[in-house]
C-alpha positions in Angstrom: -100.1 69.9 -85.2 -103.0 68.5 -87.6 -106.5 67.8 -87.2 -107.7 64.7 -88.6 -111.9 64.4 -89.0 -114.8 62.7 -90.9 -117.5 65.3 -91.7 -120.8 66.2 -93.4 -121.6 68.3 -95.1 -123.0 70.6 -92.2 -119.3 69.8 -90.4 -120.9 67.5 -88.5 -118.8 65.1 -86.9 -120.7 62.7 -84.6 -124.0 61.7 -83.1 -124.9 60.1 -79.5 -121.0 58.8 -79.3 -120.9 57.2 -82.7 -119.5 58.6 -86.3 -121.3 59.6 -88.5 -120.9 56.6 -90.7 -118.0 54.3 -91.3 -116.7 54.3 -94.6 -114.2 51.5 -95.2 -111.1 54.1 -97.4 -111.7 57.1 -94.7 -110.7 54.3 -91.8 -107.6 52.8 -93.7 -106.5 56.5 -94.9 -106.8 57.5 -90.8 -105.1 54.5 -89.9 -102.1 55.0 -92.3 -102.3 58.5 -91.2 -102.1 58.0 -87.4 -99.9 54.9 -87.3 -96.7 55.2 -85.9 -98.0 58.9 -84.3 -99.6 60.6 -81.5 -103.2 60.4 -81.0 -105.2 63.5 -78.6 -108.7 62.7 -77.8 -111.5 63.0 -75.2 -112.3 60.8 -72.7 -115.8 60.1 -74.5 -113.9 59.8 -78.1 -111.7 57.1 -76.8 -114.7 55.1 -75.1 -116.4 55.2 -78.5 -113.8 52.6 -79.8 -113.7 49.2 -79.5 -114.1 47.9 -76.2 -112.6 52.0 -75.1 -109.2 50.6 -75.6 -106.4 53.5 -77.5 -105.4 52.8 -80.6 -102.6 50.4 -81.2 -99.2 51.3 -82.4 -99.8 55.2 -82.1 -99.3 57.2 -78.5 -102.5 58.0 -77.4 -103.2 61.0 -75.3 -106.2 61.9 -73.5 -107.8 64.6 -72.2 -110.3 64.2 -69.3 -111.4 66.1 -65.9 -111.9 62.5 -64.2 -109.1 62.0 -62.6 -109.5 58.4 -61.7 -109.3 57.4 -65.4 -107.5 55.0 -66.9 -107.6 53.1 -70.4 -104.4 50.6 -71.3 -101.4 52.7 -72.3 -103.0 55.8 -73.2 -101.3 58.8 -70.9 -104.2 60.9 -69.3 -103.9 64.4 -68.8 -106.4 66.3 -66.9 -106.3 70.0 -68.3 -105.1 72.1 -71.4 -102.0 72.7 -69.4 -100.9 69.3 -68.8 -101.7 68.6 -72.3 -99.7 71.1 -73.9 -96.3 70.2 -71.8 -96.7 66.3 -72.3 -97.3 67.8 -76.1 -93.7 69.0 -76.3 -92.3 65.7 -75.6 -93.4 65.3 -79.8 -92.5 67.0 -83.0 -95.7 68.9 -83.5 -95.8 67.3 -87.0 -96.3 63.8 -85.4 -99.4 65.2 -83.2 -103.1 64.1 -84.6 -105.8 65.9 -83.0 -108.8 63.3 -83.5 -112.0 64.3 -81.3 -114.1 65.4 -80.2 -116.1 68.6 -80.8 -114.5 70.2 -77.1 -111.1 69.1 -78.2 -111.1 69.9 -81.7 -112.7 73.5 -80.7 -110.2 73.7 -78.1 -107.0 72.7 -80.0 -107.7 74.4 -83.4 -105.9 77.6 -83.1 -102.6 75.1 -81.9 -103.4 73.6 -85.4 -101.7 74.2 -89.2 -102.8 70.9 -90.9 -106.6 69.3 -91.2 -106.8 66.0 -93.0 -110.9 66.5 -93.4 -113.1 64.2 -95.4 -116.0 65.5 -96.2 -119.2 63.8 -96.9 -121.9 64.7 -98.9 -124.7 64.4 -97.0 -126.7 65.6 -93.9 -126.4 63.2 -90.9 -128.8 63.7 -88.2 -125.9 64.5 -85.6 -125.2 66.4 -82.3 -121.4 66.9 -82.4 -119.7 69.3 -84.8 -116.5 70.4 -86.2 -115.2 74.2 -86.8 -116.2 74.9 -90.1 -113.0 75.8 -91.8 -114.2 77.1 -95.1 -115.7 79.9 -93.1 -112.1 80.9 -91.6 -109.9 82.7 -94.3 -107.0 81.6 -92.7 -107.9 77.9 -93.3 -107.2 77.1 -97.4 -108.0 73.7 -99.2 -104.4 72.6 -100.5 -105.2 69.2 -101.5 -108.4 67.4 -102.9 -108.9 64.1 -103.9 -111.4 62.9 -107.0 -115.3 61.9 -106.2 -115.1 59.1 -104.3 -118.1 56.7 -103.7 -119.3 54.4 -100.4 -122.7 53.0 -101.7 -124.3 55.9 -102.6 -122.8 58.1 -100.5 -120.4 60.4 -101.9 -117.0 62.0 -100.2 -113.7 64.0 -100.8 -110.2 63.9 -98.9 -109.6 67.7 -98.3 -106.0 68.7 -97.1 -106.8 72.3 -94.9 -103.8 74.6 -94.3 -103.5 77.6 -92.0 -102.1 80.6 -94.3 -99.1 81.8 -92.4 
């Protein structure tokens, strides 16, 4: 499975229900990333979209403890079980974990892959990621030249769990 996030550079992730920022070439790389794939999220990730609709032309999953929820198409599971078995229905590669904090934190160690742009700058912010360059068995495989949104600056890191 991957993980698919947006960071600073404190790993943070998101603040009051909203990212961080929105840079225009992090959103088209996680669309052309996710497209065609399986989405997991929180109930509070997916109600921080546009009017809390999923995401079009992907499967979106998500995870919440309400059990009268309901948003479009998106299949709801209500615990880490039921998650995991409506999981196995996809090839793991296909599965994008995208948010929150709770579900990245709970789904890392299911993980081999993190697609992690990283931002360089601190964002006032109350949700975080796991910070992967302080886990040895997390290495950078991939890293993308400087990149530039105003005057914000920002890398697309490939993460990969060392076997």
């Amino acid at each position: 499975m991957n993980l698919i996030a947006a960071v600073d550079k404190n790993w943070a992730i998101g603040c009051k229900n909203k990212l961080l920022v929105s840079i225009p070439a992090d959103m088209k790389f996680f669309r052309e990333t996710t497209t065609g794939k399986v989405v997991v999220m929180g109930r509070k990730t997916l109600e921080s979209f546009p009017n809390g609709q999923p995401l079009k032309k992907r499967v979106n999953i998500v995870l919440t403890h309400d059990k009268n929820f309901k948003a479009g198409d998106a299949i709801i599971v209500h615990s880490m079980e039921e998650l995991r078995e409506e999981l196995k229905k996809y090839p793991s590669e296909d599965i994008y974990v995208i948010g929150g904090e709770t579900i990245y934190k709970q789904l890392l160690d299911d993980c081999d892959v993190a697609h992690i742009t990283k931002i360089d700058y601190a964002f006032e912010a109350d949700a975080y990621f796991p910070n992967l360059d302080e886990m040895p068995e997390w290495k950078i495989t991939q890293d993308s030249e400087e990149q530039t949104y105003f005057d914000l600056e920002y890398y697309f890191y490939k993460y990969e769990r060392i076997k």
